[in-house]
C-alpha positions as a LaTeX table, in Angstrom:
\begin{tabular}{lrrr}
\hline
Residue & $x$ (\AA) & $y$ (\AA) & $z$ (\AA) \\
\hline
Unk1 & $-47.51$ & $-51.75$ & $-34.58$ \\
Unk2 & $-47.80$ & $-48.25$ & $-33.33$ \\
Unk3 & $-44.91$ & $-46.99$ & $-31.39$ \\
Unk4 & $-44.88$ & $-43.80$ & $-29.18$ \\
Unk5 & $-42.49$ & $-41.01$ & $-29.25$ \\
Unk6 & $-43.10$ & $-40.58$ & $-25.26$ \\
Unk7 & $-40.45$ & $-41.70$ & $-23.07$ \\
Unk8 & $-43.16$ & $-42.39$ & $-20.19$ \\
Unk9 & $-44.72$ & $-45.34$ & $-22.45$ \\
Unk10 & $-41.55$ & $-47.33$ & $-22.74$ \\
Unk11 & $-40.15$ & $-48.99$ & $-19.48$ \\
Unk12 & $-36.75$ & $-48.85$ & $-20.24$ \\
Unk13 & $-37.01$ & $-45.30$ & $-21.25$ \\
Unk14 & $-38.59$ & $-44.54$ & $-17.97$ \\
Unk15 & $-35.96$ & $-46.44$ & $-15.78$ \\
Unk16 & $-33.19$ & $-44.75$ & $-17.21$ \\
Unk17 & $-34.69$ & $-41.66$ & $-17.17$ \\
Unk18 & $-34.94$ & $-42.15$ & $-13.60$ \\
Unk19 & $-31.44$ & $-42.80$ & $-13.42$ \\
Unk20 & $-30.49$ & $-39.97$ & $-15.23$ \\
Unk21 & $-31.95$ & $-38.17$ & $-12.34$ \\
Unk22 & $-30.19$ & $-40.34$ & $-9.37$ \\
Unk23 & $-27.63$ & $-39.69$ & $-10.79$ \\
Unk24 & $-27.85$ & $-35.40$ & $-11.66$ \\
Unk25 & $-28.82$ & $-35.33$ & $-7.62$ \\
Unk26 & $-26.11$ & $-37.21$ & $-6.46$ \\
Unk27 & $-23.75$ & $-35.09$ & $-8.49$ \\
Unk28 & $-24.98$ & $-31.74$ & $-6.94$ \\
Unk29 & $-25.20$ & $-32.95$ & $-3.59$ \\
Unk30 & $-21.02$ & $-34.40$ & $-4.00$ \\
Unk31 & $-20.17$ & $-30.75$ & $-5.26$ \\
Unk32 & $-22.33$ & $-28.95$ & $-2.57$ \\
Unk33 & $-20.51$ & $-31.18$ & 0.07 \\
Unk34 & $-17.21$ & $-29.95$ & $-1.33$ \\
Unk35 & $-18.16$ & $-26.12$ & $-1.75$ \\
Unk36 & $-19.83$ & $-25.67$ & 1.47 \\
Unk37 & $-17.04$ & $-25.38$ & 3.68 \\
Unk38 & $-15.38$ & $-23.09$ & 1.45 \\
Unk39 & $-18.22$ & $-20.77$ & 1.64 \\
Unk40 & $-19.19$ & $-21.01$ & 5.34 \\
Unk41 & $-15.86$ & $-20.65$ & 6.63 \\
Unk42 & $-14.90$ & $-17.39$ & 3.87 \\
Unk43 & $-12.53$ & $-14.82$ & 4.96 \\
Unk44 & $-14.98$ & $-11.38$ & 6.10 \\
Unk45 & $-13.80$ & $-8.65$ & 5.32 \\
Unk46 & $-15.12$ & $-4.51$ & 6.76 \\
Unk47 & $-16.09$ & $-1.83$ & 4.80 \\
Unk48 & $-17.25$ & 1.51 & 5.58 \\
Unk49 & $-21.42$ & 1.85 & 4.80 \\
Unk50 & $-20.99$ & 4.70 & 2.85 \\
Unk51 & $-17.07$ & 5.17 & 2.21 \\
Unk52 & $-18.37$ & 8.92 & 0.84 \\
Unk53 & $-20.35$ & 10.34 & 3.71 \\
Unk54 & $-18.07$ & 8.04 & 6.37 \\
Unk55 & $-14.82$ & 9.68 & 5.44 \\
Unk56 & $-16.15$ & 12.77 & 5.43 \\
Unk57 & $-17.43$ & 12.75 & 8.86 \\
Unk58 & $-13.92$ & 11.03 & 10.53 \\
Unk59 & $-11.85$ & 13.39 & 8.77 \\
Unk60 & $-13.71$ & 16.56 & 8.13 \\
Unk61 & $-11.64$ & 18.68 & 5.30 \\
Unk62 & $-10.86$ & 15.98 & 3.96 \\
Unk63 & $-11.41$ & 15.86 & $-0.13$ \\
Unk64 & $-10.90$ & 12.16 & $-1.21$ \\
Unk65 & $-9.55$ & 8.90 & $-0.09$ \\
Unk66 & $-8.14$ & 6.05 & $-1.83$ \\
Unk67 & $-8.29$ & 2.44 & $-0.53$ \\
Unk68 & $-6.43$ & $-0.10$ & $-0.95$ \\
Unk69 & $-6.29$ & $-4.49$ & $-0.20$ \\
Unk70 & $-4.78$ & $-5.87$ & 1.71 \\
Unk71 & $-4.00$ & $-9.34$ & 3.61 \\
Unk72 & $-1.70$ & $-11.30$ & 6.55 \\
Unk73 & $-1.32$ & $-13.94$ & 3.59 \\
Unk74 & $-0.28$ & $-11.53$ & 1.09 \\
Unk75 & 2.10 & $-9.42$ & 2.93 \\
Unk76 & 4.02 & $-11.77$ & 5.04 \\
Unk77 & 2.23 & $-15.09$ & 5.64 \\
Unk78 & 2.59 & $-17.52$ & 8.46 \\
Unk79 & 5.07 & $-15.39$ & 10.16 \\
Unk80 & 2.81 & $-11.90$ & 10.22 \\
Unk81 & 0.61 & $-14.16$ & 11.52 \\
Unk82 & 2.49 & $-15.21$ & 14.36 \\
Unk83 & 4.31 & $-12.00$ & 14.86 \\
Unk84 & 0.45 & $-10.45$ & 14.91 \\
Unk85 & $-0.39$ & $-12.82$ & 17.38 \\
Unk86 & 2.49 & $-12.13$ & 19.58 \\
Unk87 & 1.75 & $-8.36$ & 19.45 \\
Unk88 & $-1.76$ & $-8.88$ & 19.67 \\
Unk89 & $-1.59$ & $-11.12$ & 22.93 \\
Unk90 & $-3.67$ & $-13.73$ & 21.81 \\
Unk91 & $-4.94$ & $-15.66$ & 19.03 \\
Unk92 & $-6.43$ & $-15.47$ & 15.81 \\
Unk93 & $-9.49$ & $-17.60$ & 15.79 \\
Unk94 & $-12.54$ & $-17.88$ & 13.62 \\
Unk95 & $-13.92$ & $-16.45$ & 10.18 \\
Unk96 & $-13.08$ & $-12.51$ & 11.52 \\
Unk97 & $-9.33$ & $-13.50$ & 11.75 \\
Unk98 & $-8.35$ & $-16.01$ & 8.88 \\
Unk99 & $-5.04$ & $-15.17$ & 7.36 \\
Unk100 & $-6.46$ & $-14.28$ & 3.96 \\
Unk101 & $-9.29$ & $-12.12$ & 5.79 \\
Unk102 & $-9.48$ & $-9.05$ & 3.19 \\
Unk103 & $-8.53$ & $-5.78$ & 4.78 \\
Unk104 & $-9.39$ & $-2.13$ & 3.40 \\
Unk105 & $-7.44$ & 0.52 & 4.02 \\
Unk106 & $-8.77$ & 4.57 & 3.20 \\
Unk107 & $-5.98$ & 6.90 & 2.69 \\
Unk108 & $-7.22$ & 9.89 & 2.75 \\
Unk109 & $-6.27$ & 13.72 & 1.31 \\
Unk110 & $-6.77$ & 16.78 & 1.32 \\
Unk111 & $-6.76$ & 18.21 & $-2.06$ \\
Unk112 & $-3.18$ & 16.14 & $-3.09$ \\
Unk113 & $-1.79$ & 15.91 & 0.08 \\
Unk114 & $-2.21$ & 12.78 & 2.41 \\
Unk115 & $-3.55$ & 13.46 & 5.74 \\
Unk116 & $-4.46$ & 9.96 & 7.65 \\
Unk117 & $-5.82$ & 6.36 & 7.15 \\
Unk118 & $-9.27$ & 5.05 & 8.26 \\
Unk119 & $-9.14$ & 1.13 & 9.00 \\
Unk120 & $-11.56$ & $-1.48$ & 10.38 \\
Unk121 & $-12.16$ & $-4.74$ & 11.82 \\
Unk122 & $-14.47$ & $-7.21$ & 12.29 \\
Unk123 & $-14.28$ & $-8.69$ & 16.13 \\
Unk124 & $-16.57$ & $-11.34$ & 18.06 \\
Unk125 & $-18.47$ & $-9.65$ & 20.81 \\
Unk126 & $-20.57$ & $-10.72$ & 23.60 \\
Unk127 & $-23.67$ & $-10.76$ & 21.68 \\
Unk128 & $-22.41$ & $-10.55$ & 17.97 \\
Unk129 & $-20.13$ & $-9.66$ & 15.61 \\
Unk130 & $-18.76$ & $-5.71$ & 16.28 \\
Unk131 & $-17.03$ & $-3.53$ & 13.49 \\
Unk132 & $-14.80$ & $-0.80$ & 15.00 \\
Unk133 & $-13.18$ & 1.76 & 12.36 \\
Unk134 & $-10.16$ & 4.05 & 13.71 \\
Unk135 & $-8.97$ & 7.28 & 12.11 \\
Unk136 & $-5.42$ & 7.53 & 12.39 \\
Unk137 & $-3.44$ & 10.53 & 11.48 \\
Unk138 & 0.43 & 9.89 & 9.42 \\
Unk139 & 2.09 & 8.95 & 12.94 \\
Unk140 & $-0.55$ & 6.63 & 13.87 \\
Unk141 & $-2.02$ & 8.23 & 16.45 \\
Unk142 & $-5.85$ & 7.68 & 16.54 \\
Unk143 & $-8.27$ & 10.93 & 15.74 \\
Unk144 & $-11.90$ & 9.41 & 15.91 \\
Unk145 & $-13.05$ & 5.84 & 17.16 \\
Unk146 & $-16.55$ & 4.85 & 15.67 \\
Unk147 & $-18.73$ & 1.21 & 16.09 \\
Unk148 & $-20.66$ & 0.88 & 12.65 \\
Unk149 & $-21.95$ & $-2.46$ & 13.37 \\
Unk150 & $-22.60$ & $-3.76$ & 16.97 \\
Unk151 & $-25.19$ & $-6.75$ & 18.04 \\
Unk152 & $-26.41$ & $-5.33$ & 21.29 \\
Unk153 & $-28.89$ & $-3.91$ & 23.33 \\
Unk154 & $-26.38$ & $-1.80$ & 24.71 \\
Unk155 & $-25.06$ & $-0.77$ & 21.21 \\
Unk156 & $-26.38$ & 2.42 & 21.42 \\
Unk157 & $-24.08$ & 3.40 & 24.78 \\
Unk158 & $-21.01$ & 2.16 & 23.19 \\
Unk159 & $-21.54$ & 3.43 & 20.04 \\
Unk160 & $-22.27$ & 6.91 & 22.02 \\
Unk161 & $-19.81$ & 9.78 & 20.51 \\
Unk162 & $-18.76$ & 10.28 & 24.20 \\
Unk163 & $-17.49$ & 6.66 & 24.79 \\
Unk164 & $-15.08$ & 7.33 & 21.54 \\
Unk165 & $-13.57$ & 10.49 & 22.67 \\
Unk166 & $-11.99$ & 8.20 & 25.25 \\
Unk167 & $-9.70$ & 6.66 & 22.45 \\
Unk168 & $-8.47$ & 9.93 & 20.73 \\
Unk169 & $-4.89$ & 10.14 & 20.88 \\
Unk170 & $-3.97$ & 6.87 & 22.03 \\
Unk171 & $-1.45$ & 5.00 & 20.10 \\
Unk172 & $-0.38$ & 1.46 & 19.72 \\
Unk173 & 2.30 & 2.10 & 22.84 \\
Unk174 & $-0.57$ & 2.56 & 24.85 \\
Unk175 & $-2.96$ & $-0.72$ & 23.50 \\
Unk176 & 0.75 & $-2.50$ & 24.44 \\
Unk177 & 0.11 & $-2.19$ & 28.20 \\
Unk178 & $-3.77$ & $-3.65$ & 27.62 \\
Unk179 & $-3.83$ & $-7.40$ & 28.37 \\
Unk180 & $-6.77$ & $-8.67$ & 25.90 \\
Unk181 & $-6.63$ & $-12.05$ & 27.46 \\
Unk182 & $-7.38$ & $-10.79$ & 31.14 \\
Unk183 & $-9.06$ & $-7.75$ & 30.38 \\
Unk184 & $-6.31$ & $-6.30$ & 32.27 \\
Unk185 & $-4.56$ & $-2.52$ & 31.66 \\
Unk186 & $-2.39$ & 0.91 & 32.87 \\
Unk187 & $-2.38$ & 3.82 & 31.71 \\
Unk188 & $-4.43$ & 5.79 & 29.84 \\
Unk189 & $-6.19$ & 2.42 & 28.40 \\
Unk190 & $-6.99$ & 1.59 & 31.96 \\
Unk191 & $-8.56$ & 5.05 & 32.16 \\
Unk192 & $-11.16$ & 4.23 & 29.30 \\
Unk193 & $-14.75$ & 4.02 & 31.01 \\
Unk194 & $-17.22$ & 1.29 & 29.95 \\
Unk195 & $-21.02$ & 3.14 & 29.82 \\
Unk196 & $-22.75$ & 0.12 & 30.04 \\
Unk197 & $-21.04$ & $-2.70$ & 32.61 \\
Unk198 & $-24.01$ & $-5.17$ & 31.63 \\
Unk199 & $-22.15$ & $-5.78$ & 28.55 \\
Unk200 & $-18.48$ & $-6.48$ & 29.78 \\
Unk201 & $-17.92$ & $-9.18$ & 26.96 \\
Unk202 & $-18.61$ & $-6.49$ & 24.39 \\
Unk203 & $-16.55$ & $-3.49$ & 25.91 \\
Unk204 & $-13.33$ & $-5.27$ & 26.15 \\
Unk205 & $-13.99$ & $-6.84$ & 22.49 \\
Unk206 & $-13.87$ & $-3.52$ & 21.36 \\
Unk207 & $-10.59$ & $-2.93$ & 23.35 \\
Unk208 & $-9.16$ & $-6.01$ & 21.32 \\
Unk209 & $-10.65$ & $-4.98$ & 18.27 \\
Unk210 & $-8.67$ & $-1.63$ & 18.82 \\
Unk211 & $-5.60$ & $-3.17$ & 19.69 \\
Unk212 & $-5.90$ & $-5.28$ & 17.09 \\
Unk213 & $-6.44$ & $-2.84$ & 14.61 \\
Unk214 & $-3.85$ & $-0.79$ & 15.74 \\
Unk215 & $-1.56$ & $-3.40$ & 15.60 \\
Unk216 & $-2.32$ & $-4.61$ & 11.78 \\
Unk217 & $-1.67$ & $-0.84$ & 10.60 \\
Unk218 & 1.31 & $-0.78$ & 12.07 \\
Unk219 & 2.82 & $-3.85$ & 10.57 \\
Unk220 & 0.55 & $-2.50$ & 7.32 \\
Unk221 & 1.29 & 0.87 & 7.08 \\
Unk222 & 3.54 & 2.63 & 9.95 \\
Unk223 & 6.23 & 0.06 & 10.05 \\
Unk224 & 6.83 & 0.15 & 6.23 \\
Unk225 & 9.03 & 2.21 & 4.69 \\
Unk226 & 7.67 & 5.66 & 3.82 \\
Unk227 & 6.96 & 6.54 & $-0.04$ \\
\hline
\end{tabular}
């Protein structure tokens, strides 16, 4: 009696060959169900583009930066959450505000010395997600505003040089009398123009975003004691 060496000639070979198969497709599909999630719903982080040609333009004479990590779960938790939130006015919601969202800080020098920070966040806008760095020099005060990522046909009004002027020396005091809930605000934040009033959503998410990044540097850098 001849007998093959080819799995597809015996029955029994073939059925649990099949099997073998059932069984290698089930097991991927249980472990994609279980990773999914994770990756769907990971922290975001923002970056500068190009860290290099970036600093260099928000802090001309400047000669280097260093950044650094940081996160609301690694410096203080559930309760830098909430005392975030409280500062903030509202709250954190979505992948852009996690509480181990990643965030990078530039310190940046001038030959040895320190001269300012550069920080960013990610924010929801009307159309899209919206990245607004600030330039801030030691005492937190901000020097340049810039949009590096905006979803919008009216990106190219808010991301206008001239729109950012309108947020150069403003602190964190001031972002404390804007109401990000209502939109409301006094001062010199109420003083801040929007070019483009078709896209109302996406002006006062980059009034949160500011206030928001304003506020995490603070609790991040400002509020800590100095080295």
């Amino acid at each position: 009696m001849k007998i093959s060496n080819h799995e597809e000639h015996h029955p029994l070979l073939k059925r649990s060959t099949f099997y073998k198969v059932v069984r290698s497709i089930a097991a991927a599909v249980a472990l994609f169900s279980i990773t999914w999630p994770t990756v769907s719903f990971a922290a975001v982080g923002c970056d500068l583009n190009d860290p290099d040609r970036d600093v260099a333009r928000l802090f001309p004479g400047s000669t280097g930066f260093k950044t650094q990590y940081v996160s609301i779960v690694q410096k203080g938790g559930d309760p830098l959450l909430q005392r975030v939130e409280t500062r903030l006015g509202d709250k954190f919601r979505g992948i852009y505000e996690t509480i181990d969202v990643p965030y990078t800080i530039y310190e940046i020098f001038s030959n040895k010395k320190r001269v300012g920070y550069i920080h960013g966040v990610n924010e929801k806008g009307q159309f899209g997600g919206i990245q607004v760095f600030l330039a801030f020099d030691l005492e937190g005060r901000i020097t340049a505003f810039y949009i590096q990522k905006m979803t919008s046909q009216y990106a190219g009004k808010l991301r206008d040089g001239s729109f950012g002027k309108q947020f150069i020396g403003l602190t964190l005091k001031d972002f404390e009398q804007y109401d990000v809930a209502t939109g409301k605000a006094t001062g010199k934040v109420e003083a801040i123009k929007n070019p483009a009033p078709q896209a109302e959503g996406d002006f006062r998410a980059a009034l949160r975003a500011t206030k928001k990044n304003l506020v995490l540097m603070d609790e991040f850098v400002f509020a800590q004691p100095k080295s």
